[in-house]
N, C-alpha and C positions, 0 to 999 in steps of 0.2 A: 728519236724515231728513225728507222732503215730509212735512205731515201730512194723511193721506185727507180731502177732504169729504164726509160720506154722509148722506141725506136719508135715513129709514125711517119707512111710515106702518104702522102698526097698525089694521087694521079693528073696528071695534066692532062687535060683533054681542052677541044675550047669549048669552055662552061662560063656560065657565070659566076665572075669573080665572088662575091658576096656568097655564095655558097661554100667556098673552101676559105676565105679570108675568117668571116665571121665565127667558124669554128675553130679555126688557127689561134688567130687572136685570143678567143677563152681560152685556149690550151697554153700559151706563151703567157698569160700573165697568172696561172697558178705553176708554171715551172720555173725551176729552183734557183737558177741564175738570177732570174727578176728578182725572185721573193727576196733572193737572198741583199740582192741590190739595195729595194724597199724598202726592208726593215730586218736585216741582218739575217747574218749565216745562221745565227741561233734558232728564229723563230722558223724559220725553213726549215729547218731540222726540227725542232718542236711540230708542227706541223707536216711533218710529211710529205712536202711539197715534192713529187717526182721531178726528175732532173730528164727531160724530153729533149730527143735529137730530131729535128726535122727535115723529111726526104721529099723535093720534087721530084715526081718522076716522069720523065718525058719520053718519046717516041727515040730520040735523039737529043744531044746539046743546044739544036737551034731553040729560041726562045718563044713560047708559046701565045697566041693571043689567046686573050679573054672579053670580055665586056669594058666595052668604054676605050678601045683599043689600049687598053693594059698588056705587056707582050711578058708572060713572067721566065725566067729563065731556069732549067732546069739544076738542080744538084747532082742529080745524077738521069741514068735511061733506065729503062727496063729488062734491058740484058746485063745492067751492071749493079743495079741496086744490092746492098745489101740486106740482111737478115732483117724485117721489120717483125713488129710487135701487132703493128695495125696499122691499117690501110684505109683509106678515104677517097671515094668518088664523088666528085660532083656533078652539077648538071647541065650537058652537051644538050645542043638542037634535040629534037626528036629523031630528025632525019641522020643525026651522027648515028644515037644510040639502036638507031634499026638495023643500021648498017657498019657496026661494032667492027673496026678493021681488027682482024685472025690477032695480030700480037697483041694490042691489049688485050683482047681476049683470052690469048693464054696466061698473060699476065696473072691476069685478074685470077684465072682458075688454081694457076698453080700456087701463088700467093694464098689461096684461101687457106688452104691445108697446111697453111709456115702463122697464119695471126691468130691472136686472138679472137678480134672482131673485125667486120667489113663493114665500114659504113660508108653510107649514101645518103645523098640530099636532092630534094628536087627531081629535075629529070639522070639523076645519080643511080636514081632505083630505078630507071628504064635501060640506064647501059649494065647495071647489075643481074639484071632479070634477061638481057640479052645472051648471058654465060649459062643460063640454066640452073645457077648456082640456089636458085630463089621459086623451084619446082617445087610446090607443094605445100609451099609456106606462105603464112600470113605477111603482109609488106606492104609499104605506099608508098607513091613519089608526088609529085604534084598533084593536087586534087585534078586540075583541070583536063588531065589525060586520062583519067580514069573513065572507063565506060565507052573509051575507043580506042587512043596508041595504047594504051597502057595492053589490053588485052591481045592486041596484036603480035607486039615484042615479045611481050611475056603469058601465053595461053593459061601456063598450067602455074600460073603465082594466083594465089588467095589478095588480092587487092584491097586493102582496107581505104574507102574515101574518107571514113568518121576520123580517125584519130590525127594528130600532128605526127605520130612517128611511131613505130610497130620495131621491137624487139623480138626475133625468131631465130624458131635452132639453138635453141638454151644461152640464148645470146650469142649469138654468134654473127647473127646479121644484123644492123642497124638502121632501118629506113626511114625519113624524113620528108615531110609532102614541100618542105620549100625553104628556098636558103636560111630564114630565120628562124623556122620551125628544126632549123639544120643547129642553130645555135642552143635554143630548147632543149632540144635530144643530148648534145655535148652536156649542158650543163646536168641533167641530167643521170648522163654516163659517171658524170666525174661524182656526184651527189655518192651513185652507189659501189663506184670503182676504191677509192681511199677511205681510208679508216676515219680520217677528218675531211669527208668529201664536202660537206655544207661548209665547212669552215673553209676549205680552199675555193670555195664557187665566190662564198662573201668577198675573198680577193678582186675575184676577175670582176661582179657584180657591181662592187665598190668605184673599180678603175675606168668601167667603162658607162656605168648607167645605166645601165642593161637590166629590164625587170624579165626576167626567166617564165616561161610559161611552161605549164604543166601536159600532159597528155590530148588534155580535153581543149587547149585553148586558154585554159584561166590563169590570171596572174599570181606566182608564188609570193611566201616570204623571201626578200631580199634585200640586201647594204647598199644604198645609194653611198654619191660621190662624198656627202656628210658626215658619211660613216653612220649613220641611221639607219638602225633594223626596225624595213617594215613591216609590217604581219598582216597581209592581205587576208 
């Protein structure tokens, strides 16, 4: 089976960690260098396992904080990144994502029209929705902003409180109401992205113990660390 090439940058901003880690991490343990590690080149290939390059991208080279004073250091800037597939924001204070500094901002806008998809987690969809990028379409980010920053940032975005994560613009946006609701969404993405998407989620599912949640909140089928499929 072809194996995907997929470019994915990570914006740095200061967010919380767990918002871009926990979806990182599902991505790095269904990409093909692992798999391949794992349980050979073969079944990576039998499987489909995309072979993913990952980009921090930062303001500059200085090393970025996060949550728990984690400082992560970038790969690359935002005047130097190269071509991505897909991009990932996480989620800043509120009072970052109001006040969205001009160059991420154009970042974010001119990146949109080079990826396939934009996603966000958390307050991810507040610095999202500060681009305009997110005018008119259905979206959420943290439940808890909704019904005041949320509509401030973003006037003319359709805000959904009900759902964990809202796909809009024929996929093209990916919003997430909170960093693990951010993992959710990935897993997810990946379910309908690969040909053997369920079969490469059982990977990450298996590795980390992670029971995957569906749209509404309820817990899916999934592989514990046992290797046991459970059928919720």
């Amino acid at each position: 089976m072809l194996t995907p090439q997929i470019s994915i940058g990570f914006l740095l901003l200061p967010l919380q960690a767990l918002d871009m880690v926990g979806p990182m991490d599902i991505l790095q343990n269904i990409n093909y260098p692992m798999v391949s590690i794992a349980y050979g080149t073969s079944f990576a290939e039998s499987i489909g396992a995309p072979n993913i390059t990952f980009h921090h991208i930062g303001p500059n080279m200085s090393p970025v904080p996060v949550t728990g004073n984690l400082h992560i250091a970038p790969t690359t800037t935002i005047a130097e990144c190269p071509e991505l597939d897909y991009l990932f924001i996480g989620g800043p204070p509120p009072e970052y994502a109001s006040a969205l500094p001009e160059n991420m901002k154009k970042f974010i806008v001119e990146r949109s029209t080079e990826v396939k998809t934009v996603f966000s987690d958390c307050t991810g969809g507040l610095a999202l929705s500060a681009t305009g990028l997110l005018d008119g379409l259905e979206a959420t980010t943290n439940h808890f902003f909704i019904g005041s920053v949320a509509e401030e940032i973003g006037p003319k975005v359709r805000w959904n409180k009900q759902k964990n994560w809202v796909a809009s613009g024929n996929g093209k946006y990916w919003t997430a109401a909170g960093a693990v609701t951010g993992m959710d969404m990935m897993g997810q993405w990946i379910r309908e992205t690969f040909e053997k998407g369920q079969e490469l989620l059982d990977l990450s599912t298996l590795t980390l113990e992670w029971r995957p949640r569906n749209v509404d909140g309820m817990v899916m089928r999934y592989v514990n660390g046992r290797n046991e499929t459970v059928e919720v």
